[in-house]
C-alpha positions as CSV (number, residue, x, y, z in Angstrom):
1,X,142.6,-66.1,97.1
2,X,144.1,-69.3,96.1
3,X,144.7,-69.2,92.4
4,X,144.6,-72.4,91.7
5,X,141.5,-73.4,93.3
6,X,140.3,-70.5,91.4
7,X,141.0,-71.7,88.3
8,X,139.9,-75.1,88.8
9,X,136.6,-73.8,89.5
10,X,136.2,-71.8,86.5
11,X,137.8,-74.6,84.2
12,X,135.4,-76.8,85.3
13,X,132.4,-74.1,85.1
14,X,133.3,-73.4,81.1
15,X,133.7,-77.6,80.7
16,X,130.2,-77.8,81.7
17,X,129.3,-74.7,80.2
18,X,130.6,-76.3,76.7
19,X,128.8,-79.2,77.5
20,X,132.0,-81.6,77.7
21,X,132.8,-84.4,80.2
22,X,135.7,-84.7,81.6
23,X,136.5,-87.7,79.1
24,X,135.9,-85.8,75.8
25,X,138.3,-82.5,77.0
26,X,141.2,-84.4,78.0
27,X,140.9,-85.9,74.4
28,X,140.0,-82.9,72.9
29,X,143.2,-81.3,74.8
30,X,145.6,-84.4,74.2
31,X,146.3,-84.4,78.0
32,X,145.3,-87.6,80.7
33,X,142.1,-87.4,82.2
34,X,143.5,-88.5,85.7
35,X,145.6,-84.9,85.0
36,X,142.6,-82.9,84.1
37,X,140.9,-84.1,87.3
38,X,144.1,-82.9,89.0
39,X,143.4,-79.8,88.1
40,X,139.8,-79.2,88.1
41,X,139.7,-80.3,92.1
42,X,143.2,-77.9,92.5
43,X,145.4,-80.6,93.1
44,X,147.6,-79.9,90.7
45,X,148.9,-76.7,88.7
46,X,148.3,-77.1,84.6
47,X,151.5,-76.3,82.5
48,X,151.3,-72.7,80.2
49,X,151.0,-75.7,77.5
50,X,148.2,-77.3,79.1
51,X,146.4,-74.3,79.3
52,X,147.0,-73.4,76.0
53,X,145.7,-77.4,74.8
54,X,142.4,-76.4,77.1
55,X,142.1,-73.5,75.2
56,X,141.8,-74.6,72.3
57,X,139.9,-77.5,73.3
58,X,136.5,-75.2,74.7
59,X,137.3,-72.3,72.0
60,X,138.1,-69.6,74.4
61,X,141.0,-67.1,74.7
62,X,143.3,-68.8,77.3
63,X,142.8,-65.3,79.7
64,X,139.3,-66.5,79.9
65,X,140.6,-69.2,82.4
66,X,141.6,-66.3,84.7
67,X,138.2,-64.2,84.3
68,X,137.4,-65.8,88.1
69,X,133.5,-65.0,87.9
70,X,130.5,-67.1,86.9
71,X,130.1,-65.8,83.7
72,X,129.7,-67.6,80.1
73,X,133.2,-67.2,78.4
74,X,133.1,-64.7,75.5
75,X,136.3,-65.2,73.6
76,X,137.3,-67.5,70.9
77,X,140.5,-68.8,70.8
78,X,142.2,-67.2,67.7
């Protein structure tokens, strides 16, 4: 398992889950849209703070990122 492809995958799933382009969650999150794609095709690793700016961002619980299933996300960010 590549982690990081992994996570891109389920970042991207719970984006489009939430309805968000790319555009609106990178300024939702405060962090470059050129980044976010980085790291929703697994070219790039996000920072802890990154993740934590995501979080926020879609409402989840950060661990949600690492729940590597197609599920709907089921925690709020608190």
């Amino acid at each position: 398992m590549n982690i990081r492809l992994e996570f891109a995958k389920r970042l991207q799933f719970i984006r489009k889950h939430r309805g968000m382009t790319q555009d609106a969650l990178s300024i939702a999150a405060k962090i470059d849209r050129s980044y976010l794609s980085e790291v929703e095709n697994g070219k790039s690793a996000p920072t802890l703070d990154a993740i934590d700016r995501l979080a926020h961002a879609l409402d989840i619980h950060p661990a949600e990122f690492f729940v590597f299933s197609i599920r709907e996300p089921k925690k709020h960010y608190d």
